[in-house]
Every structure is written in C-alpha cells, then in structure tokens.
C-alpha positions in Angstrom: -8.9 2.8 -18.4 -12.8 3.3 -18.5 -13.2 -0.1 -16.5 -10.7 1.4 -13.9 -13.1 4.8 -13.9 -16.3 2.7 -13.6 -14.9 0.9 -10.4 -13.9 3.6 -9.0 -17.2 5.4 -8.7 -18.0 3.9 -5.6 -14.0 3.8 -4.5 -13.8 6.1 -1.1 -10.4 6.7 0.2 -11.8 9.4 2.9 -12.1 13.1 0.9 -13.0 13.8 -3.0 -9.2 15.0 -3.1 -8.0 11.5 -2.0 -10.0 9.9 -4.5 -9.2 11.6 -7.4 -5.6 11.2 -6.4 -5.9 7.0 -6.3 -7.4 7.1 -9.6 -5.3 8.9 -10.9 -1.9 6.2 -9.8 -4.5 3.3 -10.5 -4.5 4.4 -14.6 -1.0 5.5 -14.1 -0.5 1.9 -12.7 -2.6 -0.3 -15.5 -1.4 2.0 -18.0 2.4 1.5 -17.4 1.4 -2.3 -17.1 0.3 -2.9 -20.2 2.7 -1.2 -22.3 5.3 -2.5 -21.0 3.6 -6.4 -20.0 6.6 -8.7 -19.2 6.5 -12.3 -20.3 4.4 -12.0 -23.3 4.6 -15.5 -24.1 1.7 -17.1 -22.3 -2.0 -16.2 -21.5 -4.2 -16.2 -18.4 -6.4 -18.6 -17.5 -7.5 -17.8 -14.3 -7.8 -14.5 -12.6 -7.7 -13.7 -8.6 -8.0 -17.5 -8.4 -8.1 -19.1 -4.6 -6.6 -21.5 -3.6 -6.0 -22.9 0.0 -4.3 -25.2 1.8 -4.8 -27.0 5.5 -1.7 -27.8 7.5 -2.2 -29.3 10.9 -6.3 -28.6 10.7 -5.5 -25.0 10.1 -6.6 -23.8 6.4 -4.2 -21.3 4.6 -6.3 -19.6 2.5 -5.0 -17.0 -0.4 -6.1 -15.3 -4.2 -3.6 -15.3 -6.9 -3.9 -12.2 -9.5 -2.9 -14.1 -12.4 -2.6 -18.1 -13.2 -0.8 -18.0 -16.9 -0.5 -21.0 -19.5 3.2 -21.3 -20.5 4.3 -23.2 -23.4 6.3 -24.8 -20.5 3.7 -25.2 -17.2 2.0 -22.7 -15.2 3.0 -19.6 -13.9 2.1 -17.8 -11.1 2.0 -13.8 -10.9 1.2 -11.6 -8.3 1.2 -7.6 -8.7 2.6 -5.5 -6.1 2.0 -1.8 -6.0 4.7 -0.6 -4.6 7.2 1.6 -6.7 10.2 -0.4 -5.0 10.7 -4.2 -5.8 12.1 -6.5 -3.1 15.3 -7.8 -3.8 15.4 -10.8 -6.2 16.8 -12.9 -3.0 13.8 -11.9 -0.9 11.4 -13.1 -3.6 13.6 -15.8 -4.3 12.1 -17.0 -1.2 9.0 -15.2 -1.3 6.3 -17.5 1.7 3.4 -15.9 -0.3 4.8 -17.2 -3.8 5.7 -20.7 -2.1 2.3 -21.1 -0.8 0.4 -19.7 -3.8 3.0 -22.3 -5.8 2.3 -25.5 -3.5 -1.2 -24.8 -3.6 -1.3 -25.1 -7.0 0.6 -28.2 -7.1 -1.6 -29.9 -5.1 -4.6 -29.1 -7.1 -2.7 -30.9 -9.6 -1.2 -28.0 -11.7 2.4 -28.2 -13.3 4.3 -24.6 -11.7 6.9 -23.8 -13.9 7.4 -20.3 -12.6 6.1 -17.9 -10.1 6.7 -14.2 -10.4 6.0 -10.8 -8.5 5.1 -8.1 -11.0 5.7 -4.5 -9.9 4.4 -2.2 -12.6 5.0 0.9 -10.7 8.7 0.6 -10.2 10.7 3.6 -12.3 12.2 1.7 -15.2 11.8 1.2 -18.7 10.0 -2.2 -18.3 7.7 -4.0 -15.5 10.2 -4.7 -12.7 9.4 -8.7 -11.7 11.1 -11.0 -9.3 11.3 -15.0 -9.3 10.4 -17.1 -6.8 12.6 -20.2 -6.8 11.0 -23.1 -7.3 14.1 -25.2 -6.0 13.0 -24.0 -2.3 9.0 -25.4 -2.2 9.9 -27.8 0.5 11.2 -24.9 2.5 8.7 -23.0 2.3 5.9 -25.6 3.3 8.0 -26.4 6.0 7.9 -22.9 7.5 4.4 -23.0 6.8 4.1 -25.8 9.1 6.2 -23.9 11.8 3.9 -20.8 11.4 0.8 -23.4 11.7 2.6 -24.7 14.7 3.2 -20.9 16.4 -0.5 -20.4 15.4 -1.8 -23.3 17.7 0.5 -22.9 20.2 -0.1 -18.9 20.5 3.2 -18.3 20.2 3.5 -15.0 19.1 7.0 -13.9 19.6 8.3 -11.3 16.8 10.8 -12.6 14.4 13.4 -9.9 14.1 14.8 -9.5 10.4 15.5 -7.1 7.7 11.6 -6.9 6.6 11.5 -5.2 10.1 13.0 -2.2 8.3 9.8 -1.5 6.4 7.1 -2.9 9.0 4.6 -1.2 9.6 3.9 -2.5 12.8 7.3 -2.2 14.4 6.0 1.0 16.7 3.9 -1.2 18.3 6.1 -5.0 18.3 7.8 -5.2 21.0 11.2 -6.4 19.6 12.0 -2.5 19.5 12.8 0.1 21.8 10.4 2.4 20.5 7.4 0.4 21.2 8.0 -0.4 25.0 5.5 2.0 26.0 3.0 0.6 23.7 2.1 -2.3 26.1 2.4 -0.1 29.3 -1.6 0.2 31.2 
C-alpha cells in the first residue's frame, strides 16, 4: 500500500475530496487482490508489456497488465476495475483478450490461457473470466473487418448488448435519444 500512496501524490482527480476518495478504492482494490490472488500457480514475467500488431498497414497497438509463466504456457491477464464482471460468454470472446493473445503468438510465445481479473467484484475470491482460446481465428478475423471499416471510414454503430452500458450511446446515433446530438 505505501507504493500505491507514493503514486498517488501527484494523482489529481479534480478536488482534494476526490482524491482521497480514489485512494482510498485503489488500496481497497490491491488490497482485496492480493489476499485473495487467483491462479497462484505461475509467476509474472512481464508487466504492462506492449505488444502490437499491423493488419492491412494499420498497427494495433495494446499493453497487457500481466504476462505469467505457467507450468503449461503463458497466460495473459488483464485487470478490470469494475465491481461487475462481464459474463464468462462475453470474455469468452473477449477482442481485447484475442488480440492481446495473437500478439503474443506471433512474438513467438506459447498462450495457454488468457484471463480478465476483477478484484473489485463482491465475492469471496478475485472474480476472473476466460478467454477461449478455441476462437483466435475469429477474433483476428474481426480485427481485420475493423481494420477494413477503419480505412474505409465506415463508421456505422454496431448495435448489441454492450450498448446497454456504453457510454457513448447519448451521443451514437443508433438511438433515439441522441438524434438531436447531430442537429446544427
């Protein structure tokens, strides 16, 4: 907790009130982490490690928390700080996993296993959620879509049940309550 005090002296989220209040879930956070640390069977060997990707001339670019040793392969974490988890079938098919996961791969590394950690969720243990490995080549392949909408400028919303929790939907225009958003 002292190295989460130190990096918070220059932390500002706006007022001294705010600040206090961040540090205050950030040792909640770490604390609750480590005494309950899932997967204790490996140990990290890189930390907010980047890795990136080009697809079609456009680079993909990302940092992953944790990169673990198994006694298996690698794994892949990366924490969320939310105090809800995303359903295991959303993970299941986590993009940010999958790309974090085929970026690996093709620096040569053996994925065995890629996780989202959620230390903050109410429960006795760290709450995590498995990507499945099975679906790599799906994910790359929307990757390559997305690339494709990228160049192309095609920037039509894609209505789904992340929409729920967006917090852009008061100003997409997939939804009523953002017509006026794009009115002059």
């Amino acid at each position: 907790l002292h190295f989460v005090e130190m990096t918070w002296q220059n932390a500002d989220f706006g007022t001294p009130q705010l600040n206090t209040a961040w540090l205050g879930k950030a040792k909640e956070t770490v604390t609750r982490l480590y005494e309950n640390w899932p997967n204790g069977d490996a140990f990290p060997i890189e930390l907010e490690k980047r890795v990136s990707m080009i697809i079609d001339g456009v680079e993909w670019l990302g940092f992953i928390d944790r990169l673990e040793e198994t006694s298996s392969g690698l794994r892949v974490v990366d924490y969320k700080t939310s105090a809800t988890a995303m359903s295991k079938a959303e993970a299941a098919d986590s993009i940010q996993l999958g790309f974090y996961s085929s970026a690996v791969a093709r620096e040569g590394g053996d994925v065995v296993q890629a996780q989202l950690w959620y230390p903050r969720v109410a429960r006795k243990s760290v709450s995590t959620r498995d990507f499945d490995l099975t679906g790599l080549a799906n994910i790359e392949h929307e990757l390559v879509e997305i690339t494709s909408s990228i160049r192309s400028e095609n920037w039509a919303p894609n209505v789904g049940k992340q929409c729920e929790r967006c917090s852009f939907r008061l100003s997409c225009p997939a939804w009523p309550e953002s017509k006026g958003a794009y009115l002059p």
